[in-house]
N, CA, C and O atoms as CSV, one atom per row, in Angstrom:
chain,resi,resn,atom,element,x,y,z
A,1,UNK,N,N,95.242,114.724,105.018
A,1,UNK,CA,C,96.449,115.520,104.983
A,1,UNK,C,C,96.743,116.051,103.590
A,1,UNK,O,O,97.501,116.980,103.310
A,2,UNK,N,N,96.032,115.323,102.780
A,2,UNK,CA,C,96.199,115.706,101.169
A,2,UNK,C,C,96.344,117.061,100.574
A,2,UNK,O,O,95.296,117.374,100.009
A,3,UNK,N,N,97.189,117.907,100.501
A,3,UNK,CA,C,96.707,119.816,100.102
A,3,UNK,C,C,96.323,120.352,101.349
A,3,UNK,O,O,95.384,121.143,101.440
A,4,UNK,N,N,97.045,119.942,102.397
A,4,UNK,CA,C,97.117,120.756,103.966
A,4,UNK,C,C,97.986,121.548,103.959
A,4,UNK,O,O,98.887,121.194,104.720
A,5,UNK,N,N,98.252,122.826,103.280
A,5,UNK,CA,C,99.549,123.659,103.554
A,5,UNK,C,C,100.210,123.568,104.768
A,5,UNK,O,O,101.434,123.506,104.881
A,6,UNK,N,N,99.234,123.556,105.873
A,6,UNK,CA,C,99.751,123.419,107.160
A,6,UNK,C,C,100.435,122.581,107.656
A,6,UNK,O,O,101.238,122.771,108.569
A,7,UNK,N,N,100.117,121.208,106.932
A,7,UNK,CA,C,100.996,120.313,107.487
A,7,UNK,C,C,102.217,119.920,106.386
A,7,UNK,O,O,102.177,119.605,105.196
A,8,UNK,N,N,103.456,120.111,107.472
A,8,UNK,CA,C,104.706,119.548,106.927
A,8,UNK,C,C,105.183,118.320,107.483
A,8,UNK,O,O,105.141,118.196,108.707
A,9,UNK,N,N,105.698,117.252,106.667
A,9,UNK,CA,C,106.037,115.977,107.569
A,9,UNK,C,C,107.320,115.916,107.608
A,9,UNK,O,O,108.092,116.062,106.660
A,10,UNK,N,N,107.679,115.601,109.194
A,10,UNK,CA,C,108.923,115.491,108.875
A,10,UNK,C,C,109.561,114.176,108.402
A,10,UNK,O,O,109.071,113.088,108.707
A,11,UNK,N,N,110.480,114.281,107.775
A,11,UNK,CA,C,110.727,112.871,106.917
A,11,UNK,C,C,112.150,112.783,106.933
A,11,UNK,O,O,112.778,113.799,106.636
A,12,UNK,N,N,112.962,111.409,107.324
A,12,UNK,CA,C,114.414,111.159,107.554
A,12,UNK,C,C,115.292,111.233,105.859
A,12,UNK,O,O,114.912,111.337,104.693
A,13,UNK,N,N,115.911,111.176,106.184
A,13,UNK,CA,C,117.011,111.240,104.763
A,13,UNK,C,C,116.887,110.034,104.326
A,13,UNK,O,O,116.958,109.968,103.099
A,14,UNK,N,N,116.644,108.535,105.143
A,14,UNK,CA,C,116.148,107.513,104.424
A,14,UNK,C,C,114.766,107.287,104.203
A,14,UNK,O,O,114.657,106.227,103.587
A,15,UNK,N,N,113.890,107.696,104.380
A,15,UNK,CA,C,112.568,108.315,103.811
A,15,UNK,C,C,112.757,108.920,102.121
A,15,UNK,O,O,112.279,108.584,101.038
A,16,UNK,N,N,113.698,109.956,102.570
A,16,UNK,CA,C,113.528,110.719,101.310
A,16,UNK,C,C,114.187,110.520,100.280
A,16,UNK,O,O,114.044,111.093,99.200
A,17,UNK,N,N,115.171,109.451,100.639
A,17,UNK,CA,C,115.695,108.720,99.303
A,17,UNK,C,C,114.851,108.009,98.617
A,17,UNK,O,O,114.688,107.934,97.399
A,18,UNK,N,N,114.197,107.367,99.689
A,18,UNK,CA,C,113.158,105.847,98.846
A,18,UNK,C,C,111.830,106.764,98.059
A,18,UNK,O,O,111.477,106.532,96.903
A,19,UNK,N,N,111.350,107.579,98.736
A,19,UNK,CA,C,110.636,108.804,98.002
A,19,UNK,C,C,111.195,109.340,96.667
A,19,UNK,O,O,110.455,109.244,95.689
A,20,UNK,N,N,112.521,109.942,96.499
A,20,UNK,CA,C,112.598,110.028,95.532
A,20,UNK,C,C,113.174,108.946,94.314
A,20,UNK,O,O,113.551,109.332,93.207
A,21,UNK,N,N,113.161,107.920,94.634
A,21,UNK,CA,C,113.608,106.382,93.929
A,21,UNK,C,C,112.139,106.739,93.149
A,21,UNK,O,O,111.977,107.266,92.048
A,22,UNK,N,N,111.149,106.264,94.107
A,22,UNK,CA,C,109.782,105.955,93.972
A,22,UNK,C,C,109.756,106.782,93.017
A,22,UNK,O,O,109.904,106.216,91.934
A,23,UNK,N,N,109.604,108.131,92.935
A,23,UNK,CA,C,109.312,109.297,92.375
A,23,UNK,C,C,109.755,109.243,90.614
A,23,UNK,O,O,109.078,109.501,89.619
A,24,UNK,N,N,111.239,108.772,90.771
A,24,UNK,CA,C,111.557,108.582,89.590
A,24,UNK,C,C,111.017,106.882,88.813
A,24,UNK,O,O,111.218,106.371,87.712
A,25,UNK,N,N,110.526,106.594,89.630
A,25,UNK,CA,C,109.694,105.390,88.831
A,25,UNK,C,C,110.572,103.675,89.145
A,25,UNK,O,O,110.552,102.680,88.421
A,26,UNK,N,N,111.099,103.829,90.156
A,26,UNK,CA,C,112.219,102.456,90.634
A,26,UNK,C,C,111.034,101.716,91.154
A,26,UNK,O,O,110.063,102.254,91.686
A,27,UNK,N,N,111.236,100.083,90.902
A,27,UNK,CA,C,110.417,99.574,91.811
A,27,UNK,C,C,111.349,98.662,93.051
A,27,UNK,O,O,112.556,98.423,93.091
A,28,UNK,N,N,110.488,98.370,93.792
A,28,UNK,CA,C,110.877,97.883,95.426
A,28,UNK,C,C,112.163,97.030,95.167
A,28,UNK,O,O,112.862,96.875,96.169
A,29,UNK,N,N,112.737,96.277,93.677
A,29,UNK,CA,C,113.697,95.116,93.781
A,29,UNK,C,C,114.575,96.338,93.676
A,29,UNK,O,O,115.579,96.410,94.385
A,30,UNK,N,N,114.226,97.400,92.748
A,30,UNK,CA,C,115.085,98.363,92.199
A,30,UNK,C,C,116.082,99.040,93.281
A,30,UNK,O,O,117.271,98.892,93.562
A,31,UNK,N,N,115.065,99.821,93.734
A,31,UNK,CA,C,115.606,100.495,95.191
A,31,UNK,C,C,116.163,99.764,96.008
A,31,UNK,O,O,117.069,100.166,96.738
A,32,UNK,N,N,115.654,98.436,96.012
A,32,UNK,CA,C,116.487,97.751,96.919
A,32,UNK,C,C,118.051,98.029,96.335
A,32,UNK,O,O,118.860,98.867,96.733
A,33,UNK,N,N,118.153,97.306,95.551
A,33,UNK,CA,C,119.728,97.334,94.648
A,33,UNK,C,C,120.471,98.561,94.583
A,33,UNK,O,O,121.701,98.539,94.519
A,34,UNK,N,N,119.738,99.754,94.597
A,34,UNK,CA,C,120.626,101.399,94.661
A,34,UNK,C,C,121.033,101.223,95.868
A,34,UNK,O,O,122.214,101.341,96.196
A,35,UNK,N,N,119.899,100.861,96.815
A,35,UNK,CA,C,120.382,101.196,98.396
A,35,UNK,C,C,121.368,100.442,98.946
A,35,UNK,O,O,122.039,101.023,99.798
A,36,UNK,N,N,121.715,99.052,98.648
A,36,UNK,CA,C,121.726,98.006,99.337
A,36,UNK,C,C,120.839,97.302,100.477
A,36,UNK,O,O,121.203,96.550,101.381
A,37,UNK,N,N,119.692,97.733,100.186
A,37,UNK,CA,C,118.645,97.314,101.316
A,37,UNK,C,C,118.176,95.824,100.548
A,37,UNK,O,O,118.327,95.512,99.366
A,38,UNK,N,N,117.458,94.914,101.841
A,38,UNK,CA,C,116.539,94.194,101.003
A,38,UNK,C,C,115.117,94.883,100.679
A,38,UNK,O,O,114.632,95.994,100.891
A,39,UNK,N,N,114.658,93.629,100.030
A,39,UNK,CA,C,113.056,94.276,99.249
A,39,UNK,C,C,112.521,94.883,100.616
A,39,UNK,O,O,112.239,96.057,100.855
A,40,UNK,N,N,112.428,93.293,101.814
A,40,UNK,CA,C,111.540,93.392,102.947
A,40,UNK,C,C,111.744,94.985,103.729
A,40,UNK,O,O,110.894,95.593,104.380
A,41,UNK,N,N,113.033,95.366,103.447
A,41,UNK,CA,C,113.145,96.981,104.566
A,41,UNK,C,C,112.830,97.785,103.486
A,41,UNK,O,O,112.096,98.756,103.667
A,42,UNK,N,N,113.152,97.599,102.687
A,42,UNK,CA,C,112.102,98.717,101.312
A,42,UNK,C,C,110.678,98.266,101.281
A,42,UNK,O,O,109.999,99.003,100.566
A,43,UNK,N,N,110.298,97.705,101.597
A,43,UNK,CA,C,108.592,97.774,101.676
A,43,UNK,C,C,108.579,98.366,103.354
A,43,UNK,O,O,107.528,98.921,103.675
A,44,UNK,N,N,109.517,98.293,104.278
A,44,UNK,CA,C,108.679,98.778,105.637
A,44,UNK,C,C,109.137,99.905,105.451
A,44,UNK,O,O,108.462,100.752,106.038
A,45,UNK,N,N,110.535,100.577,104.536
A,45,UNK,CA,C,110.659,102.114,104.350
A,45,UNK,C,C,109.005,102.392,103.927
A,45,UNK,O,O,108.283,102.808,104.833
A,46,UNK,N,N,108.630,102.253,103.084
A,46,UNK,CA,C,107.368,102.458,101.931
A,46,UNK,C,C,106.503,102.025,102.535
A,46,UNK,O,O,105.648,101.599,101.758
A,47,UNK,N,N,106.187,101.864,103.739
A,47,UNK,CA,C,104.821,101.213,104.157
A,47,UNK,C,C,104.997,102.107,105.682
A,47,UNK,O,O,103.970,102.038,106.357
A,48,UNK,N,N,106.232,103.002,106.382
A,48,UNK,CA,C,106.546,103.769,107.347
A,48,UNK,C,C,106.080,105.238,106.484
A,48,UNK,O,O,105.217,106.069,106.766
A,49,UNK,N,N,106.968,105.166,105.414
A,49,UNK,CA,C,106.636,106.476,104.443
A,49,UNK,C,C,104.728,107.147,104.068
A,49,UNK,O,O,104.366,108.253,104.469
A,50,UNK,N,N,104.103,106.510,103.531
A,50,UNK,CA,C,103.067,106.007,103.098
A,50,UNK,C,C,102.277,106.945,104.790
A,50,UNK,O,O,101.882,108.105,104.912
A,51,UNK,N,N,102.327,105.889,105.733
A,51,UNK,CA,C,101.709,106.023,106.857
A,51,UNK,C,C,101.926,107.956,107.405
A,51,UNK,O,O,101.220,108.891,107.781
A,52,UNK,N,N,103.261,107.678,107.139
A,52,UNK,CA,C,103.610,109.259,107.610
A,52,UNK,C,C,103.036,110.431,106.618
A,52,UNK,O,O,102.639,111.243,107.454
A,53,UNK,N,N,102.829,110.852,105.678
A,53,UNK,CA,C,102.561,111.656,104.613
A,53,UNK,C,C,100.811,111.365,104.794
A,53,UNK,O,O,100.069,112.346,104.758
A,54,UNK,N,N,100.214,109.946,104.991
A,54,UNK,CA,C,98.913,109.610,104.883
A,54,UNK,C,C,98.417,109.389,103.339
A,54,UNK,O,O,97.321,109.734,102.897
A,55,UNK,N,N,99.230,108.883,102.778
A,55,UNK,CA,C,99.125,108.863,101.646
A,55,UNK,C,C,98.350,107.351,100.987
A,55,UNK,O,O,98.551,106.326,101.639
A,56,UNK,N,N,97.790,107.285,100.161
A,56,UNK,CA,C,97.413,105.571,99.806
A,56,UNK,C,C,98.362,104.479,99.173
A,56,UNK,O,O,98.485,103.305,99.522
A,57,UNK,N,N,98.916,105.065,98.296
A,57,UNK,CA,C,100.120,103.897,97.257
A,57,UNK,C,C,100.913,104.872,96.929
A,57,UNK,O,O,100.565,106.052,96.936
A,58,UNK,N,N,102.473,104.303,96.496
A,58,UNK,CA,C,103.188,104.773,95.883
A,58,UNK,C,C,103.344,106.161,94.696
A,58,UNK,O,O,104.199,107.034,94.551
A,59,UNK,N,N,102.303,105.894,94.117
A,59,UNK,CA,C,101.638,107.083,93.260
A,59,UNK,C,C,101.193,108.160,93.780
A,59,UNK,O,O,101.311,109.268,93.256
A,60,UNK,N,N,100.593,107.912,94.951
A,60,UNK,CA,C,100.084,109.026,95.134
A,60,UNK,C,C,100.945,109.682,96.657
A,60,UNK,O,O,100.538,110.604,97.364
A,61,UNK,N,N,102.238,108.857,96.848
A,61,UNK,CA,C,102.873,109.458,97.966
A,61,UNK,C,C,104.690,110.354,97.142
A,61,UNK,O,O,105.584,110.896,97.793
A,62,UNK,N,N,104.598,110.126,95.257
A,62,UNK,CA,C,105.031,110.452,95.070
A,62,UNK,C,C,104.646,111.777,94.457
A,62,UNK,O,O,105.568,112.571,94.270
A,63,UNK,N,N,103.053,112.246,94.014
A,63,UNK,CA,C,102.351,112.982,93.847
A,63,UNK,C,C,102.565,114.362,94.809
A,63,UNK,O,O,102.873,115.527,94.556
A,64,UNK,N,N,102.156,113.428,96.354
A,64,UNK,CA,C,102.200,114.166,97.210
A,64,UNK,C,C,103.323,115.034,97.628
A,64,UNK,O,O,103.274,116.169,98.103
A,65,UNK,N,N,104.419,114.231,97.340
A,65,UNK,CA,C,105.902,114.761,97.510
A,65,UNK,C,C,106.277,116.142,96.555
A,65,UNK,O,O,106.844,117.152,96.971
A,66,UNK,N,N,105.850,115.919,95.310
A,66,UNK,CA,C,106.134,116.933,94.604
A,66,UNK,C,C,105.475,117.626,94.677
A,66,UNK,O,O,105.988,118.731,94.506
A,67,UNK,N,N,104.237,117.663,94.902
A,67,UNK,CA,C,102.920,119.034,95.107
A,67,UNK,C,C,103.379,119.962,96.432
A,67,UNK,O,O,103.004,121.102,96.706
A,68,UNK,N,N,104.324,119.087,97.169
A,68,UNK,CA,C,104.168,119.965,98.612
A,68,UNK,C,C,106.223,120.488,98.813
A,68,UNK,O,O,106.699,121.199,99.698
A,69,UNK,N,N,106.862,119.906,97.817
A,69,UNK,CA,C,108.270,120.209,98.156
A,69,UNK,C,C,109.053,119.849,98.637
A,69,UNK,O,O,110.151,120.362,98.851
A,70,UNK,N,N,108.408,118.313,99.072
A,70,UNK,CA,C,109.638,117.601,99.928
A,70,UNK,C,C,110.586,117.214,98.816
A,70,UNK,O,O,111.699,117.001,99.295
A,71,UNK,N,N,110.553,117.056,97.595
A,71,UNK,CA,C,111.795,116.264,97.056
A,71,UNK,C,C,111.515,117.177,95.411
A,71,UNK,O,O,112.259,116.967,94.454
């Protein structure tokens, strides 16, 4: 899916918060604490996220985000 113009994902508003946490460099305790989430639903945001985009790690699903315009 990497540089697929064609494909757009659709992604929830809690998706695209933890995306852009990620993006700005928060880690999983971090985001937890902005959101009020625990770690455990911030790793299944980030491990739902990840899956959806097709992305490998954090780095490169925040890569992906900015190359294509979601955030």
């Amino acid at each position: 899916m990497d540089g697929d113009a064609a494909y757009r994902p659709q992604l929830g508003e809690r998706e695209l918060r933890v995306l852009r946490l990620v993006a700005d460099g928060y880690s999983n305790s971090e985001i937890a604490a902005e959101l009020g989430w625990s770690e455990h639903t911030v790793k299944n945001a980030l491990y739902d996220l990840m899956a959806t985009l097709g992305v490998r790690n954090r780095a490169h699903a925040a890569a992906y985000a900015v190359r294509n315009g979601l955030i």
